[in-house]
TIDRENMI-107662 format. One line per field, with one value per residue (C-alpha): x, y, z; residue number from 1. Coordinates in nm, 2 decimals, padded with zeros to 4 digits. Layout:
% residues N
x	X/...
y	Y/...
z	Z/...
num	NUM/...
% end
This chain:
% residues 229
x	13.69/13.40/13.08/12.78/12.48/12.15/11.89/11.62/11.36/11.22/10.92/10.84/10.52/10.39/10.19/09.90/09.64/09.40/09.08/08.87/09.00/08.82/08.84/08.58/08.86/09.15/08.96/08.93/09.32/09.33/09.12/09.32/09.63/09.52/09.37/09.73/09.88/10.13/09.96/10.23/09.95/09.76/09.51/09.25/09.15/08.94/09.09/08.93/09.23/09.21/09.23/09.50/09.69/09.90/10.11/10.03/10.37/10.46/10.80/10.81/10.83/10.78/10.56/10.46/10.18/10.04/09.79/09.60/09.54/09.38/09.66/09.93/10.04/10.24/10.46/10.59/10.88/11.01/11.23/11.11/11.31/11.25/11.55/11.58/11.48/11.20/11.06/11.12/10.93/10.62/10.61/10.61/10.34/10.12/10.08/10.07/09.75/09.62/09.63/09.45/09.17/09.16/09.21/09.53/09.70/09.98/10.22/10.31/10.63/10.81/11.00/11.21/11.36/11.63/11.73/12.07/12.27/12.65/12.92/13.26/13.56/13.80/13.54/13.33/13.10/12.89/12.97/13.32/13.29/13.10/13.25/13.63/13.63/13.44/13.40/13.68/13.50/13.80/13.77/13.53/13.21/13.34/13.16/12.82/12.93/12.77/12.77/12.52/12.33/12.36/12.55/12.44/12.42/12.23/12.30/12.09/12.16/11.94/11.89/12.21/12.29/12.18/12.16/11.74/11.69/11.75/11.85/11.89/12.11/12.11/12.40/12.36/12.47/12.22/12.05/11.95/12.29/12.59/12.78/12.59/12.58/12.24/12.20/11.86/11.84/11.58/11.54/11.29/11.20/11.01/10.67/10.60/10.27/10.09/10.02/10.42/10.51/10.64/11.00/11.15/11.01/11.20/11.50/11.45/11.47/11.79/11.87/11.86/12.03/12.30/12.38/12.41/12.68/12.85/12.84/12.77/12.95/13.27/13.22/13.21/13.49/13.74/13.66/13.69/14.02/14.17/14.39/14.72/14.69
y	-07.67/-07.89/-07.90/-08.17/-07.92/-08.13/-07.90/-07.99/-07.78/-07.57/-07.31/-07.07/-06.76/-06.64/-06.30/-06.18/-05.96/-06.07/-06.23/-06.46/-06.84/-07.08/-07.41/-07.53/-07.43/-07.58/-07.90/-07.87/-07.87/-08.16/-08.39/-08.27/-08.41/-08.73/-08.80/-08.69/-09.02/-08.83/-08.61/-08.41/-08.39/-08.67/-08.53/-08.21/-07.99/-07.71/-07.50/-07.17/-06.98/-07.14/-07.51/-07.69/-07.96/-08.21/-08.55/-08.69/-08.86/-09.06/-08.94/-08.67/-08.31/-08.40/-08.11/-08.13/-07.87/-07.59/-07.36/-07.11/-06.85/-06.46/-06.29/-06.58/-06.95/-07.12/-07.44/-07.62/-07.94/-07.99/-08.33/-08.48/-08.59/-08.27/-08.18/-07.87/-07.95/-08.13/-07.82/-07.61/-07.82/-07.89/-07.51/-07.43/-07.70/-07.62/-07.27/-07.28/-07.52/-07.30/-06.95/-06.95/-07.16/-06.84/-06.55/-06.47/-06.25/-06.18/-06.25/-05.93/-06.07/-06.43/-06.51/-06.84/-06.97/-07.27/-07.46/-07.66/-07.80/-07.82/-07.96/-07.75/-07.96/-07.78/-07.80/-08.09/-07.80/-07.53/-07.33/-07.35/-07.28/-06.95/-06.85/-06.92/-06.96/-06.72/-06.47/-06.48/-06.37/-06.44/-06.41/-06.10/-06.35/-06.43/-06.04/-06.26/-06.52/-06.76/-07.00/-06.88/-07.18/-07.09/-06.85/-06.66/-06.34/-06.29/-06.06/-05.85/-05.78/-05.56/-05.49/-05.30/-05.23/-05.49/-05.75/-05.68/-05.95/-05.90/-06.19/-06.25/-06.48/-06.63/-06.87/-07.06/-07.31/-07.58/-07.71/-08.03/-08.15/-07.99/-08.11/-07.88/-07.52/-07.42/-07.19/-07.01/-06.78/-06.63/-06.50/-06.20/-06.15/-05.88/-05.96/-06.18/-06.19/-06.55/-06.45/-06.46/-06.76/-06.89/-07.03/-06.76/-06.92/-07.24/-06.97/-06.85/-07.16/-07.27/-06.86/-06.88/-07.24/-07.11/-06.79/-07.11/-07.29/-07.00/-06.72/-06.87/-07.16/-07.03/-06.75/-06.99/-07.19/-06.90/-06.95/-07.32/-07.36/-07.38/-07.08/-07.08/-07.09
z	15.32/15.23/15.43/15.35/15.49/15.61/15.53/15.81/15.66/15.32/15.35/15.13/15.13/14.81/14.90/14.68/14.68/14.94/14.90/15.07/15.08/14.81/15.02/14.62/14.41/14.61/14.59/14.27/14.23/14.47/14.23/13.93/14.09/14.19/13.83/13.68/13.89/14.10/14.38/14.57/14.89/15.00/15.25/15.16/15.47/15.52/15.86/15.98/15.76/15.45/15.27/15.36/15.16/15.35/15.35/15.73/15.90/16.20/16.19/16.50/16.38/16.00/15.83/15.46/15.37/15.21/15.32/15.10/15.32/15.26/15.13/15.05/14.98/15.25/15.22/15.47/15.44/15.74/15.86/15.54/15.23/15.03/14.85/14.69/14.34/14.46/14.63/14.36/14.11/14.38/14.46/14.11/14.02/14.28/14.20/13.84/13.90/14.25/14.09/13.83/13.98/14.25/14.01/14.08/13.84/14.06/14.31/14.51/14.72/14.77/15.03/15.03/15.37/15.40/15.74/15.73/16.02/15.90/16.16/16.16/16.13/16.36/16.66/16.80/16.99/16.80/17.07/17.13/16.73/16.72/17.06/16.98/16.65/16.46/16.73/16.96/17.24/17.47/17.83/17.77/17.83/18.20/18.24/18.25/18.52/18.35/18.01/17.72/17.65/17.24/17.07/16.75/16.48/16.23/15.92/15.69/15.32/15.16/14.78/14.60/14.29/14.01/14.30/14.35/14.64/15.01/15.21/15.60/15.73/16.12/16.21/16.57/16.76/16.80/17.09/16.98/16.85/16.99/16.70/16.49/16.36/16.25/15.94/15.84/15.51/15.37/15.06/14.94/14.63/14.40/14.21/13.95/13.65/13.68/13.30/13.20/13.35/13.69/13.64/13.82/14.13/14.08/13.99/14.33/14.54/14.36/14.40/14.77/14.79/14.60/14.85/15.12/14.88/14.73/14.99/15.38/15.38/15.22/15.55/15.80/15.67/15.72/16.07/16.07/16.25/16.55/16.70/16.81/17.21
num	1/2/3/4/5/6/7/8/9/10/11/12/13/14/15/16/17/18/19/20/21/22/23/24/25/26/27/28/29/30/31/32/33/34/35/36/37/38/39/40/41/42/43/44/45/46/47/48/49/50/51/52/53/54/55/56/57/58/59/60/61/62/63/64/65/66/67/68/69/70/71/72/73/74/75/76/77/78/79/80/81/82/83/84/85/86/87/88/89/90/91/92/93/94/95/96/97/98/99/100/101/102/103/104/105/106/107/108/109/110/111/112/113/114/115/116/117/118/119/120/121/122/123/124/125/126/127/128/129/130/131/132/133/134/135/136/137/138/139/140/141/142/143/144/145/146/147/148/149/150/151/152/153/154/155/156/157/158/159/160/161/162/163/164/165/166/167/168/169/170/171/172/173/174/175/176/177/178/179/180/181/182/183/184/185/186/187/188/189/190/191/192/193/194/195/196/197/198/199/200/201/202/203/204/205/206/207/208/209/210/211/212/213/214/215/216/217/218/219/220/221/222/223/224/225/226/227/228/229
% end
């Protein structure tokens, strides 16, 4: 079954050891880019936590951003255009210019998290979806004497075996858009050395975009059909 996921929002932390935000240095970065001709951030801010980099929007709800904060490096595309090679390549680039500036030497723990709305094509409702499709709840909800307003579950898979990353996985219906099933992963990562390089960052975004494709949309499609009355 094929599914054409929206994903609605990429964020991503980069822990390090902590020190104490360098709003000089992060400036520094933010000329550099604008003299190279192509500056992923347009605005420079310095916030009680830490410099902040930004792209201001009109466009309700749209976040594009990253903060430099004690002990980590936030981004932040929400409701934007960000696709997922994009915000690979503009992770990578920023931090390959940031860390050094700070000192860096090393990032302690990543975590990558992806939002995607997907519509099932057995059910017009989320709801109905998760509550007779996937779950098959039955008449066991009419215990509650009342309609849940969203239904969910969320899964955890830790590290095993060669497989070194965890992930955690929520599936919802959607408030919002009835139509829509709401899907959040995030993936966690192990440490990398500024010194040897950062592709596996942009490994990791395509990583963690890949367990959507290959793994959770393949699970909800054996759901995706109606049952036999």
């Amino acid at each position: 079954m094929e599914y054409q996921p929206r994903t609605i929002a990429f964020l991503s932390e980069f822990i390090h050891p902590p020190q104490p935000p360098d709003a000089r240095a992060i400036q520094k970065l933010h000329n550099r880019m604008f003299e190279s001709g192509h500056p992923p951030y347009s605005s420079f801010a310095v916030t009680p936590a830490g410099p902040l980099l930004t792209n201001p929007s009109a466009r309700k709800g749209a976040v594009s951003q990253v903060a430099f904060l004690e002990d980590r490096v936030q981004f932040r595309e929400e409701l934007g255009d960000a696709t997922q090679d994009s915000f690979a390549q503009r992770v990578t680039n920023v931090l390959e210019g940031a860390l050094p500036l700070r000192n860096i030497e090393i990032i302690t723990g990543q975590q990558i998290t992806l939002r995607s709305l997907i519509n099932p094509q057995a059910f017009q409702d989320s709801r109905k979806f998760l509550h007779e499709g996937m779950f098959r709840f039955g008449d066991a909800m009419r215990v509650y004497e009342r309609s849940p307003q969203l239904f969910g579950m969320r899964l955890v898979f830790p590290p095993e075996g060669e497989q070194r990353n965890a992930y955690s996985l929520r599936i919802e219906s959607y408030n919002a858009d009835a139509r829509s099933l709401y899907v959040e992963i995030q993936g966690s990562f192990g440490p990398t050395a500024v010194a040897t390089g950062l592709d596996d960052i942009t490994s990791n975004v395509h990583e963690t975009y890949d367990f959507m494709l290959g793994r959770v949309l393949p699970f909800i499609a054996c759901f995706d059909a109606r049952q036999p009355s």
